[in-house]
C-alpha positions in Angstrom: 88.8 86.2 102.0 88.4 88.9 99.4 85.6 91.3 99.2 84.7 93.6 96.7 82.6 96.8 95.8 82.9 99.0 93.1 83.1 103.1 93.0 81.8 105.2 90.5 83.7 106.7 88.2 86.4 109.2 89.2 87.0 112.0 86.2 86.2 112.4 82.6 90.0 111.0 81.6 89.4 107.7 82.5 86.9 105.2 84.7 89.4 104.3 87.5 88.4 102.0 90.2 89.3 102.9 93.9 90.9 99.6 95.0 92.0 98.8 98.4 93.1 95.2 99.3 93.7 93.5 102.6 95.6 90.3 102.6 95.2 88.3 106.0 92.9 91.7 107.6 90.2 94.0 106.8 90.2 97.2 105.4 87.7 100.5 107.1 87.0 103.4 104.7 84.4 106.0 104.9 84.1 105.4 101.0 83.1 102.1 98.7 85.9 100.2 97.7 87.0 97.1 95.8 88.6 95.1 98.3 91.4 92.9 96.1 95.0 91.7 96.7 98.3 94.5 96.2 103.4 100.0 96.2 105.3 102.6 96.3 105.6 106.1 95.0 109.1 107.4 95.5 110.3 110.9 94.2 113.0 109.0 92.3 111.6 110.7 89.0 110.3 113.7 88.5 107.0 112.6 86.5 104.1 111.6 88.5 100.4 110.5 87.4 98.9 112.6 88.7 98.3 116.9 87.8 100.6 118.9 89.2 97.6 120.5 90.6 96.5 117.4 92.2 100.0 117.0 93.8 99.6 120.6 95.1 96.2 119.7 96.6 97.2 116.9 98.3 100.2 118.2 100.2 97.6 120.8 101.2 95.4 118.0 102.1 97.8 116.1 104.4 98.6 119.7 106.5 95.2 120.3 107.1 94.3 116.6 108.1 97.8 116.2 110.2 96.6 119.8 112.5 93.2 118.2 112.7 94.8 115.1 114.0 96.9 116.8 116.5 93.8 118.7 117.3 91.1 115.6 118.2 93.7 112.8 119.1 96.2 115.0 121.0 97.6 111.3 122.9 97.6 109.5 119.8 100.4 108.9 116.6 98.4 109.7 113.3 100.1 109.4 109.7 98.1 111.4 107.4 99.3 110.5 103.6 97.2 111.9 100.6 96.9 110.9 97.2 95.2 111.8 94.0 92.9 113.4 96.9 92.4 109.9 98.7 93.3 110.1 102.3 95.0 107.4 104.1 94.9 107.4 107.8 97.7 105.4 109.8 98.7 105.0 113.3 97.3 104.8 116.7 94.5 106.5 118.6 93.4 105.9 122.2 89.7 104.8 121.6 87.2 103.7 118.5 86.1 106.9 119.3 88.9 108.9 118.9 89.6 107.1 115.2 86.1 107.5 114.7 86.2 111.3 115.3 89.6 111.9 113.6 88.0 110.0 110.5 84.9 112.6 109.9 86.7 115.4 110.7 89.2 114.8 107.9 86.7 113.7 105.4 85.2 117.3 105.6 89.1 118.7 104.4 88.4 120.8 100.9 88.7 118.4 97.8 89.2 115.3 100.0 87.3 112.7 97.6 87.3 110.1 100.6 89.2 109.0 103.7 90.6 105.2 104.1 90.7 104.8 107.9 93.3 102.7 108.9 93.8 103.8 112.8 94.2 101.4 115.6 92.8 102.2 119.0 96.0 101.0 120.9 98.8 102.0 122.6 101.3 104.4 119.9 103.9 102.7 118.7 107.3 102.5 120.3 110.2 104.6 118.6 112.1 101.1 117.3 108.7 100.2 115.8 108.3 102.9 113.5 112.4 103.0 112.3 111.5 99.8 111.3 108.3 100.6 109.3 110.6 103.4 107.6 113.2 100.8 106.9 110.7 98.4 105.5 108.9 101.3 102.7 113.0 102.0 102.1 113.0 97.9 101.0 109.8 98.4 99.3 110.2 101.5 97.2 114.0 100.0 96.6 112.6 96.5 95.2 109.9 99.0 92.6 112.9 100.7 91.4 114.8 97.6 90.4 112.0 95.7 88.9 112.4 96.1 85.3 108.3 96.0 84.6 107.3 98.8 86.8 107.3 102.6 86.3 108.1 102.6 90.4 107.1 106.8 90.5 103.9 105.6 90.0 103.2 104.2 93.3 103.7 105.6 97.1 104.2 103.3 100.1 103.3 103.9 103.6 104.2 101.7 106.2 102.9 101.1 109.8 103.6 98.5 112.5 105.1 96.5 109.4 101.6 96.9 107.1 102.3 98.6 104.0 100.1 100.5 102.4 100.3 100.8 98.6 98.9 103.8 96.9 98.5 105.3 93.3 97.1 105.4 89.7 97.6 101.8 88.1 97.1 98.9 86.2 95.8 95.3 87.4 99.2 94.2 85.9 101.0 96.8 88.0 98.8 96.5 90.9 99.6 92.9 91.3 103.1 92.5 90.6 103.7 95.4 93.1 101.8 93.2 96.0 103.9 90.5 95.0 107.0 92.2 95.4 105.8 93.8 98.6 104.6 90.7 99.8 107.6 88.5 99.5 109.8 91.6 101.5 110.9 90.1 105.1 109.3 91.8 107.9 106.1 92.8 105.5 103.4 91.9 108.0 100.5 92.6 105.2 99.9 94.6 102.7 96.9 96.7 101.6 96.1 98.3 98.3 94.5 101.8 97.8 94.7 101.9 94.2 92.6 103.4 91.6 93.4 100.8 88.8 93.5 102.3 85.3 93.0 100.4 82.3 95.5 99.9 79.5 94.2 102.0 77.6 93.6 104.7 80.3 97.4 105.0 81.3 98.2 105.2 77.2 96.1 108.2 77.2 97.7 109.8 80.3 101.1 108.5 78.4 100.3 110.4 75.7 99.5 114.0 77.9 103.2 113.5 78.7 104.6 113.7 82.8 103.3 116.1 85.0 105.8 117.9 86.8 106.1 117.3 90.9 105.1 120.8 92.4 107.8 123.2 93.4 
């Protein structure tokens, strides 16, 4: 069943949408979201969607958010993955609590816009389990780069216990033929979108400002 909220708009470029799906689950955030149905950012090319300043501050996002992690959950596996200064949270905690706790702390990280909570309060992961969430973004990101209709640096994957995770600044077209490639990957258990979803017009106009530059 799909469920959906809208968010406010983002910056004066363009009204984006932050869109997360679940398909066959529920999503936690500590922000509104459209809940909807959707990929995969590789560094393949250099260009990005985002600022090069924006890059810069979410690298210095996910640092500060993976020391606070090691400092409330010290028994847990936490995955800490920023973009476009949304902040995915992935892996396993011992208690509600503990996610809970790891979830506020993070959302007070400079220039975090909002935090999507994804942690489990369960056992961590065994070592076989999370080679095979890195092969699985590996099939993902793989399947971006050969489909023809997709600008596949546009999107980032993260994968955990066989979910994946699709991030980035994109269309609806883009948005849903990336779940439908994801989806139809064996071994995807589900996939959720965090998305902010541009319009057509909206990605012409960042067309037009030409690529950004991935941060040195």
């Amino acid at each position: 069943m799909t469920r959906t909220r809208h968010l406010p708009s983002l910056n004066s470029l363009a009204t984006v949408a932050l869109t997360a799906a679940v398909l066959a689950g529920g999503l936690s955030a500590c922000a509104p979201l459209l809940f909807g149905g959707a990929v995969v950012g590789s560094g393949f090319v250099v260009s990005d969607r985002r600022t090069a300043g924006t890059q810069l501050e979410d690298e210095a996002i996910e640092l500060k958010a993976a020391a606070k992690a090691r400092e409330l959950a010290t028994l847990g596996h936490i995955s800490a993955t920023s973009y476009n200064r949304i902040l995915l949270l992935v892996g396993e905690v011992p208690t509600e609590a503990d996610k809970a706790a790891v979830g506020q702390a993070v959302s007070r990280i400079e220039n975090v816009r909002s935090v999507v909570n994804e942690l489990a309060a369960m056992p961590n992961s065994s070592v076989g389990t999370r080679s095979n969430d890195v092969l699985l973004s590996g099939k993902v990101k793989a399947t971006f780069v050969d489909a023809k209709d997709l600008q596949s640096n546009a999107f980032k994957v993260v994968t955990d216990r066989g979910i994946v995770y699709l991030m980035g600044r994109v269309t609806e077209r883009e948005a849903t033929r990336g779940a439908d490639l994801a989806r139809g990957i064996p071994g995807v258990q589900k996939v959720v979108r965090v998305f902010e979803v541009l319009t057509e017009e909206e990605l012409a106009a960042l067309s037009r400002q030409g690529p950004a530059s991935a941060p040195k």
